[in-house]
C-alpha positions, 0 to 999 in steps of 0.5 A, spaced: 773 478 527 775 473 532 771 469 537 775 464 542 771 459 546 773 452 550 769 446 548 769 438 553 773 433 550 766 431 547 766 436 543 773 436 541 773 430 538 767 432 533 769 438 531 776 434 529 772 429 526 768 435 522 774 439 520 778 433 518 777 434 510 780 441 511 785 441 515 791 444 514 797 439 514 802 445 517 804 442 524 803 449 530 807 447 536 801 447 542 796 446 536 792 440 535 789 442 528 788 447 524 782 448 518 779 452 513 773 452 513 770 457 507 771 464 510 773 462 517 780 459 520 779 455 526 785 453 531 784 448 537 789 448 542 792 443 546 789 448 552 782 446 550 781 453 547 778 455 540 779 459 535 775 462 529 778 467 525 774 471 519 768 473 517 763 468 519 767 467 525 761 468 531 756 464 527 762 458 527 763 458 534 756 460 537 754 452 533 759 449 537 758 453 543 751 450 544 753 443 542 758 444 547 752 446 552 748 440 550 753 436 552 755 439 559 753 435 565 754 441 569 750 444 574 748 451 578 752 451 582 748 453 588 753 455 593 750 462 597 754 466 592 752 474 591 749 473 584 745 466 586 741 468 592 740 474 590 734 479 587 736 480 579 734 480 572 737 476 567 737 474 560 739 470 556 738 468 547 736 461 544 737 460 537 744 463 534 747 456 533 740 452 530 740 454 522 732 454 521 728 457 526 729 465 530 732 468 534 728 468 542 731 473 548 728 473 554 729 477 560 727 475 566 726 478 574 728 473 580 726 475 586 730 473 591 724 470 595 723 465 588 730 462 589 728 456 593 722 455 589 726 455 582 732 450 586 727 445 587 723 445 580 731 443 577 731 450 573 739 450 569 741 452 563 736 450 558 741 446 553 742 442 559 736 440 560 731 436 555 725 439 550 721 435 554 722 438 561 722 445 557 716 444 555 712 441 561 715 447 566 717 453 562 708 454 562 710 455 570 716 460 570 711 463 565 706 464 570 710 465 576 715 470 573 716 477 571 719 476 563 720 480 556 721 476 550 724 478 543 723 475 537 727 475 531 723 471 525 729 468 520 726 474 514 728 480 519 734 476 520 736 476 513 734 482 511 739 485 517 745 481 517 751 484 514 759 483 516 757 489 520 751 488 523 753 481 525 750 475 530 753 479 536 750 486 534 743 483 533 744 479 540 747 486 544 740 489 541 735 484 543 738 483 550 738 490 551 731 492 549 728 486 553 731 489 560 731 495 558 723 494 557 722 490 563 727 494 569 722 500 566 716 498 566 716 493 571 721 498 576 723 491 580 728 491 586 734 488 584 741 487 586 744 484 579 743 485 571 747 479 569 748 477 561 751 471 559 758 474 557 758 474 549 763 481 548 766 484 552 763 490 555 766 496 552 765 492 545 757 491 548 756 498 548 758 500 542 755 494 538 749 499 541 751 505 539 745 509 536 740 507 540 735 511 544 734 507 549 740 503 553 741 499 559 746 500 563 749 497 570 749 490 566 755 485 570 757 481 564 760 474 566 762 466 563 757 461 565 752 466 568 747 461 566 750 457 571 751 462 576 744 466 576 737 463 576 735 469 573 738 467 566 738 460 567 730 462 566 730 466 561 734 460 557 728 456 558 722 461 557 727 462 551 727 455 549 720 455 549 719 460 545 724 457 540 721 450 540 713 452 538 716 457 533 720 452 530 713 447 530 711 452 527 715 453 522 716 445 520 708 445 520 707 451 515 713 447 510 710 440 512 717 437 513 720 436 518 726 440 520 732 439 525 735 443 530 742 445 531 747 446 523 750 439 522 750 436 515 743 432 517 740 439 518 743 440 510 740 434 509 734 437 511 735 444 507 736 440 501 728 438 501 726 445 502 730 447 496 728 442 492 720 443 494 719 450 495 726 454 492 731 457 494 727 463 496 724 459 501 730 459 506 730 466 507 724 465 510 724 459 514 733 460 515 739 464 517 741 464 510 749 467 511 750 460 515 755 455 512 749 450 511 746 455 504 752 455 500 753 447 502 745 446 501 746 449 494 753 446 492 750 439 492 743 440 488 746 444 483 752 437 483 746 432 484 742 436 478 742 432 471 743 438 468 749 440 471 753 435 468 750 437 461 754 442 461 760 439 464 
């Protein structure tokens, strides 16, 4: 599997600071650095792109990718373009790149006549945008809107997930079921179905082969957040969604856990493992992260036992 994304500058030096100890030493022309890490090959280029190669390859890039959106000032571009000023229904998924916590789509109908109202509350793409203001003004989308959710807990997750039925597989299913069920049970007068493009829509298609029920007519761009407010306010009720079941989940365990894959969130992790058992994070966790293995790795080497064995 392969999955290629730009990242900022920001982003790019974290990453060489992330991979630094897994770097390869071989020198690519037009490459700044390429690095193993587990069962993924990561290659930034010069241009800005990267690559991730393997089998994990769509977990690795979707944490950088929402890194890369946390960092970026960019805003919707407001021109009077067909896909801003328009009637559409959108969709958008929160939650593939944090370790803990579910996964949210969330499919939302803007009519036209909303437009002005949601330009001028600020909405954008919620990684852009604080938990603060998510959590004062997604009650007020919420209300005013059209919308249909989909939740996937960390167990389901985990009791799905295989090199076939992979990260951009479940997300095909969900976001197809949300517009599937609010464009039918709704029937709104739209001029677009927009989903942020994660596969290309040949790939999107197949991921559903199978299923009963299939929406079609979808236009799949780059950025849609960016360029449709429909999806830019399925971002936002999907992270508010997201952050109240993340409560939830930290409430339940009493420990507070952290959002996004870092080595703080292992951390993190560490303290689940050691309170409540492995098990544990199949239920609160997207076990086939790279976190699980590094979790496990440093209680086994910190464990006194370890070294009786030595």
């Amino acid at each position: 599997m392969n999955e290629v994304i730009r990242v900022s500058d920001k982003t790019k030096a974290k990453m060489i600071e992330y991979y630094k100890d897994k770097k390869k030493d071989k020198e690519i022309p037009y490459v700044v650095f390429q690095a193993v890490d587990m069962d993924t090959t990561i290659t930034m280029y010069t241009s800005g792109k990267v690559m991730f190669q393997g089998k994990s390859a769509d977990v690795d890039a979707a944490m950088w990718k929402e890194m890369d959106g946390i960092e970026s000032t960019s805003k919707i571009n407001t021109d009077d373009n067909k896909y801003h000023n328009c009637s559409s229904v959108g969709s958008d998924e929160v939650g593939t790149g944090d370790y803990f916590g579910p996964i949210v789509v969330t499919a939302t109908y803007v009519p036209k006549e909303e437009v002005k109202f949601l330009e001028e509350l600020g909405i954008r793409d919620s990684k852009k945008l604080t938990d603060e203001f998510i959590l004062a003004n997604a009650p007020t989308l919420a209300k005013r809107l059209t919308y249909r959710s989909l939740i996937l807990n960390n167990i389901d997750y985990n009791k799905n997930y295989t090199k076939e039925f992979n990260m951009n597989k479940i997300k095909a299913i969900m976001h197809n079921k949300v517009l599937y069920q609010l464009i039918h049970e709704v029937n709104p007068k739209i001029d677009y179905i927009i989903v942020d493009e994660f596969a290309r829509e040949k790939r999107y298609y197949e991921y559903l082969n199978g299923a009963k029920e299939i929406q079609r007519g979808i236009t799949f761009m780059t950025k849609a957040e960016d360029k449709n407010l429909a999806v830019a306010a399925s971002s936002i009720i999907s992270r508010y969604i997201f952050l109240k079941e993340f409560d939830k989940l930290s409430d339940s365990i009493h420990i507070p856990l952290l959002k996004g894959a870092s080595k703080e969130v292992d951390k993190v992790g560490e303290e689940v493992v050691e309170k409540y058992g492995e098990e544990k994070l199949k239920e609160i966790a997207k076990y086939n992260f790279k976190n699980t293995e590094r979790i496990l790795k440093s209680i086994i080497y910190w464990s006194p036992f370890y070294y009786l064995f030595l």
